[in-house]
N, C-alpha and C positions, 0 to 999 in steps of 0.2 A: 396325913390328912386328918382331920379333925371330923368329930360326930355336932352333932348341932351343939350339946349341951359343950363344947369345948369351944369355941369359937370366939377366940382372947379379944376382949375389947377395949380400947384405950380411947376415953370418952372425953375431950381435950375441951370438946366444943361446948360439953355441960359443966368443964368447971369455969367458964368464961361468968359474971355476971346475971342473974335471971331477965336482966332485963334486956338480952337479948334471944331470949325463947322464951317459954313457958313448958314446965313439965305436965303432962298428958298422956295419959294412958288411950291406946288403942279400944275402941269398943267391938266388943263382940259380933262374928258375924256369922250368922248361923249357918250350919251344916258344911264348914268349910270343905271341898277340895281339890287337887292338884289340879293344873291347866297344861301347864306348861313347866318343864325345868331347864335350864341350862347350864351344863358341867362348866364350860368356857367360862364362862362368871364365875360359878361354884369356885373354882380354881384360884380364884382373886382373891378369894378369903382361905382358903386351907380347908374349903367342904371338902368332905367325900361323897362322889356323886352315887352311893349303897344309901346316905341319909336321905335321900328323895323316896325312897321309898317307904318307909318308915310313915305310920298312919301320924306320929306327931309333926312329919314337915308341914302339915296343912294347918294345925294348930297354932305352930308357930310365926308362920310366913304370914297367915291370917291376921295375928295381931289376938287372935286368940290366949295364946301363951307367950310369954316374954322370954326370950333366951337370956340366962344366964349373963349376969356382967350389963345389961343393955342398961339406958338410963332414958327411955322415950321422953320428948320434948317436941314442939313444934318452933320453929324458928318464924320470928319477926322482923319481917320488912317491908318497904315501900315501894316504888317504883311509877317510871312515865308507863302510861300504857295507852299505844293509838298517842302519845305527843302531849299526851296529859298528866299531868302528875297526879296520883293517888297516895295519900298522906301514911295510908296501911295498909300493909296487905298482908302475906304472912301466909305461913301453913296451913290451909283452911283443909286439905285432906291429905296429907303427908304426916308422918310423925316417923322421925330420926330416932331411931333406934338405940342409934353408939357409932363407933369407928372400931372397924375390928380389922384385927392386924392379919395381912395378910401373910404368905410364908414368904422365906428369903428373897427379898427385891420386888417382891407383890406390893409393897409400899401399906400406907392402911387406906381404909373404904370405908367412908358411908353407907349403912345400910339403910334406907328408908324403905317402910312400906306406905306406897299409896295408893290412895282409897282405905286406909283406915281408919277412919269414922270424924267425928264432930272433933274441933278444935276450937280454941277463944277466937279463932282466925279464921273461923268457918263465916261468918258476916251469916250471908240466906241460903248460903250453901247446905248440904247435908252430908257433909264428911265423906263421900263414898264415891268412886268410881265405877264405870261400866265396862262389861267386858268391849266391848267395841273399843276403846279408848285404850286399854291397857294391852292390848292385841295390838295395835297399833305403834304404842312408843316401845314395847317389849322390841319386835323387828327391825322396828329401826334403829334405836339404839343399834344391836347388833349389827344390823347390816352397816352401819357407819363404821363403825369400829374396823369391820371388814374393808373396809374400802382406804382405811387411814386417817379417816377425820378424827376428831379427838372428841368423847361422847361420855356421856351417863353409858351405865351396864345396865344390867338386867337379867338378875338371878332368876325370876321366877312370875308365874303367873296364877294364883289361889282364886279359885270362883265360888258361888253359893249363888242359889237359887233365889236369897232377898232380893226384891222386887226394887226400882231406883227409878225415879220417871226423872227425865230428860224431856225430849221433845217426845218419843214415846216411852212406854212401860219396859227397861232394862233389867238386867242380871247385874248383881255387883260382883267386881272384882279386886281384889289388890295386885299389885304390881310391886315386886323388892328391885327397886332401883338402888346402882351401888355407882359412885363419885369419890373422888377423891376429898372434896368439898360440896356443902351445896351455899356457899357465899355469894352473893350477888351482889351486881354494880348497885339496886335498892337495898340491900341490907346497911351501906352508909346511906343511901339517900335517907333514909328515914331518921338516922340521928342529925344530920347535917341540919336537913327541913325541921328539927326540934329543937336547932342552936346547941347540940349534947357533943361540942368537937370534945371535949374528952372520950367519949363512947367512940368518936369515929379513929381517935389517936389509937384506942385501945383494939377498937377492932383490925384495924391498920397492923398494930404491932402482930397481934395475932396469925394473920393471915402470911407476914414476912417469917415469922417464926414457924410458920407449919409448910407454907408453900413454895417460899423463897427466903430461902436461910443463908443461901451465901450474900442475900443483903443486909444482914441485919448488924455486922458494924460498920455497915457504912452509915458514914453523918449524916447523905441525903439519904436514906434507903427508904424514904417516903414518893422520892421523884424516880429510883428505880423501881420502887413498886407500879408507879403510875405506868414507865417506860416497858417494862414486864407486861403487862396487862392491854398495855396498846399495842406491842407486837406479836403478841400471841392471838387477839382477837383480829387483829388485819391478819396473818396467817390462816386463823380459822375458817373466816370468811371466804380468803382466794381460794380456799378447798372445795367450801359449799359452791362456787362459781364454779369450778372446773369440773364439779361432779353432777352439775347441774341440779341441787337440792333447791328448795326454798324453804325455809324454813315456818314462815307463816304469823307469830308472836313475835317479832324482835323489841319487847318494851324490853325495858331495863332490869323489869324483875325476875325476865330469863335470859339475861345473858351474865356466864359465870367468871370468878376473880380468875383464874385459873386457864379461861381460853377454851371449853371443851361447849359441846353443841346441849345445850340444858334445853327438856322441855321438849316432848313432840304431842304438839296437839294438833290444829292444822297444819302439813306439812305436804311436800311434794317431791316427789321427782320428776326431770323434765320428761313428756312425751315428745311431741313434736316442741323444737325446739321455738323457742316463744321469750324473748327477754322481757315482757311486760306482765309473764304468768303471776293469777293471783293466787295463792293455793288456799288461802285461807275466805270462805263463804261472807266470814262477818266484816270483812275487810274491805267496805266500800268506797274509799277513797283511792285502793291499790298503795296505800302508805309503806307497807311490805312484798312487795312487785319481787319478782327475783333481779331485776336490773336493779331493784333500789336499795339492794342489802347492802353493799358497800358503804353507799352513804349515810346510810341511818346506824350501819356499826361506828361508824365517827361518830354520828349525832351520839349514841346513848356515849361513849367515849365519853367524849363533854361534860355530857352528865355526871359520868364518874369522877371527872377529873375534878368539876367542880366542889365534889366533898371535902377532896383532898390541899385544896388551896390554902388552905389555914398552915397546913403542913409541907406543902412544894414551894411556896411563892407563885405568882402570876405566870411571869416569864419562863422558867423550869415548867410548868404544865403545858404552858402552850409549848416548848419546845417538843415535850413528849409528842402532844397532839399531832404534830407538823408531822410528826417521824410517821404517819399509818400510811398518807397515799404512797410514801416509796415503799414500804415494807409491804404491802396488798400488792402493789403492781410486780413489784420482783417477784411476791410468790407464783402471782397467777400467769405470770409469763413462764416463771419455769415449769408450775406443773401444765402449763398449756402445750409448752416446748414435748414434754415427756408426753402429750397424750399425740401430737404429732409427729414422736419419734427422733426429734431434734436434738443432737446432742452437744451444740455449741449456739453459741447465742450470737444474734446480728439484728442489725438497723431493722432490716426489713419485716422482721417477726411480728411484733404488734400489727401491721397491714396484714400480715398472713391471717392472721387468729379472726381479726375484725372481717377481711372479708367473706370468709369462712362461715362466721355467724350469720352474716348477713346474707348469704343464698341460704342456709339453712333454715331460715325464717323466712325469707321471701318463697321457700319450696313446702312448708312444712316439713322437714325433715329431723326422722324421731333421731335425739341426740343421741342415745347410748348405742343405738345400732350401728347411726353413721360410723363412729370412732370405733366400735371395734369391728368392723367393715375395713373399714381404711387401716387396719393392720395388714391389711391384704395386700398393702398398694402396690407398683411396683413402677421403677425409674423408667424402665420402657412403656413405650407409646402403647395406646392398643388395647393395654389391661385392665379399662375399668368399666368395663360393662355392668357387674354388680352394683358400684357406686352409684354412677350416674341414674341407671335405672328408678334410682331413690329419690330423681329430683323430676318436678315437673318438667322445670327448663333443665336440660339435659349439658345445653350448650354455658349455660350459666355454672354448672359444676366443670363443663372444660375450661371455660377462663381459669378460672381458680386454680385447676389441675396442673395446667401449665406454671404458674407460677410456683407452686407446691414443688413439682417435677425439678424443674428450675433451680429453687431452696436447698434440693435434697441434693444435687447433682454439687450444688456449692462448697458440699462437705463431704463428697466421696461418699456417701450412705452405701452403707451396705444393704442391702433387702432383706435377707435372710437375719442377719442382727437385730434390724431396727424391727424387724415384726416380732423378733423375739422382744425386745424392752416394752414394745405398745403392747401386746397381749399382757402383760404384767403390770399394765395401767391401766388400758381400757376393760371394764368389766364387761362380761356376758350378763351378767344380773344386776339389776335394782331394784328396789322396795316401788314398783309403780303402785297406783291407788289402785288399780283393777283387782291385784293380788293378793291385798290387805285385806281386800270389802271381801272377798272369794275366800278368806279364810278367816275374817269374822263371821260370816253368812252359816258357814257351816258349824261353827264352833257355838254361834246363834241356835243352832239347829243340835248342838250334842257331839258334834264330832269334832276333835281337837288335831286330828292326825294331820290337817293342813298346815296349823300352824307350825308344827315340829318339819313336815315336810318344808317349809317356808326358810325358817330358821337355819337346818341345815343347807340348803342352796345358798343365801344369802349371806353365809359362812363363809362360802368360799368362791367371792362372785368373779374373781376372773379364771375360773376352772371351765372349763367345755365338761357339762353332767350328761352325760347321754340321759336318754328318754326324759329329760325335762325341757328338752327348745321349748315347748309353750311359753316355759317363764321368763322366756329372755324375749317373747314378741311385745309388740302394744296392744294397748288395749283393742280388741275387737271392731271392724270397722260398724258404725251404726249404734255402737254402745254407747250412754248415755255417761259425759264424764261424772266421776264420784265427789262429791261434794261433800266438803269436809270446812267446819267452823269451829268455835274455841271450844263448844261440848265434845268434840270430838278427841 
């Protein structure tokens, strides 16, 4: 394991061109120290988690001190955002660090620190994140990871007492977020919308060369690139469905080449189950609906693909494009299959799932309970007192039941099996907003011990933790939901 000042870095992405970042030093922030650590990321890079201790991790993580080997930069791109193209945008409080290798098969990471200060790409911004924000994407990263979706990490969390107004008077924080990449479908858009397709060729080559290398003799491995990239974000997506997230942002300039959930600022996970939830406050059209992630992961698709036309042809892009609705629906059917225990696929299943959803919202019923409720089930009549009790209409969850009953009985289910494979799907925990704001609140207030309490739950969210059921309920009846928008 490595001490901080050891921590190899292989900086690929600053020998690229300047004119796709800009070198920038982190600004100082005063009285830095520790919030939060997390070895599980540490591990990604070859930390030793004895260096958290250490009065210079706060120095460093801060942007205070530069480790050894880093080459800080802020990277430049564009991106739709809300349906609208913005010509620039770019690092306005992020600054990349390097890529530092991590140990055997740890692959390399991105280390960025955000909320480290002013950049050319700061626009009215002022460089700096709040601890509210950085509590936030800190846990969730984490808890996604936990759960299998494919995410940004999250080494660490650095606070200081500098004062940051938002809508009120905050605490700044930094956050070390760690990615394989942080390339974005607007990192072409921007050379594209410049007319610079050599920039976009080159960046293109780049990213076959670091993220997908068994394309890079191929003759098209411009249209595998595209085809890469369309089925890992239809993948991505059927996760966020099945796990019930919403993500909140889906412009183009957070969705990454690579397929991993980039970016938590407004975000959610489902309470009572709702397909038209908005998570994000400033999102008054419902443009980002959790029903509407599917379609809008196509839409920016598009987007992407269209940089790449100079380089696929017309017909090759659209081919790619065609390929997301099967490659989304196969996913979300099977990990839908896996959250109801199914272990062979049939006609009937899509009806099963759909009508499922739709007592679930016709009852308000909270989705992570229900599912791992219904690991409970059982092929005999009689046993669902727990479930049903969940539903207004009582008799609306036995239609259902019966068909459910019916599905399982089709394939010899075992009960005892199948509840073993749904507990190893269905989580007891998720990141709900009640949890976040309950342990920013406190962390508001000087006490960080929730967050770490938070963090390890969310580790390991389909474990049964004795003396924590709180965290697996919802939110409080009479609670005011938490309202979260893009400062957030």
């Amino acid at each position: 394991m490595s001490t901080l000042e050891d921590i190899r870095f292989d900086n690929t992405y600053a020998r690229l061109p300047e004119v796709f970042y800009r070198r920038v030093k982190p600004t100082p922030l005063p009285s830095p120290y520790l919030v939060s650590f997390n070895a599980d990321a540490a591990a990604l890079v070859g930390l030793d988690p004895a260096e958290a201790l250490r009065p210079e991790f706060a120095e460093y993580f801060s942007g205070n001190r530069l480790l050894p080997a880093s080459e800080p930069l802020a990277a430049i791109y564009a991106g739709h955002q809300f349906g609208t193209y913005v010509p620039q945008l770019g690092d306005g409080r992020a600054i990349l660090l390097g890529e530092a290798l991590g140990a055997a098969g740890a692959g390399r990471w991105d280390v960025q620190l955000k909320g480290a200060g002013l950049t050319p790409f700061s626009r009215m911004g002022d460089g700096r994140a709040v601890l509210r924000s950085t509590v936030r994407e800190y846990l969730c990263g984490e808890a996604m990871h936990a759960l299998g979706i494919p995410t940004t990490r999250a080494l660490c969390i650095v606070g200081s007492d500098e004062p940051v107004i938002r809508e009120t008077v905050e605490t700044a924080a930094v956050l070390t977020r760690l990615a394989p990449t942080h390339v974005r479908f607007g990192t072409f858009e921007l050379f594209h919308y410049r007319g610079q397709q050599d920039r976009v060729r080159e960046l293109a080559d780049y990213v076959v060369r670091q993220h997908y290398p068994h394309l890079w003799e191929d003759a098209d491995r411009y249209h595998g690139l595209l085809r890469e990239v369309v089925g890992r974000t239809a993948r991505l997506i059927a996760r966020w469905q099945a796990a019930g997230f919403a993500h909140g942002v889906m412009n183009t300039d957070n969705m990454s080449v690579v397929g991993l959930t980039l970016d938590y600022g407004p975000f959610g996970f489902l309470d009572e189950y709702d397909a038209g939830f908005v998570c994000n406050h400033s999102d008054y059209g419902g443009r980002y609906a959790f029903d509407q992630q599917p379609g809008v992961g196509l839409w920016n698709l598009s987007c992407f693909a269209e940089t790449l036309l100079p380089l696929t042809g017309h017909d090759p892009a659209v081919a790619a494009l065609n390929e997301y609705a099967g490659i989304f629906a196969e996913a979300y059917s099977e990990l839908m299959r896996g959250k109801l225990g199914l272990e062979t696929e049939r006609p009937e299943d899509a009806g099963l799932v759909a009508g499922l959803l739709k007592i679930l919202q016709a009852n308000a019923v909270d989705y992570a309970r229900f599912f791992r409720r219904l690991c409970d089930f059982q092929t005999r009549p009689g046993a669902d007192d727990p479930l049903r009790d969940m539903f207004i209409d009582p008799a609306a969850f036995d239609g259902w039941a019966r068909g459910y009953r019916a599905r399982l009985a089709a394939e010899a289910s075992d009960d005892a099996a199948r509840r073993g494979r749904m507990l190893r799907t269905n989580p007891v925990y998720v990141l709900r907003n009640h949890l976040a704001q309950r342990a920013i609140e406190r962390a508001q207030a000087g006490d960080y011990a929730e967050i770490n309490t938070l963090l390890e739950i969310l580790q390991k969210p389909f474990d049964e933790q004795p003396g924590r059921e709180l965290y697996a309920e919802p939110p409080p009846e009479g609670t005011r939901r938490v309202v979260v928008s893009c400062s957030s």
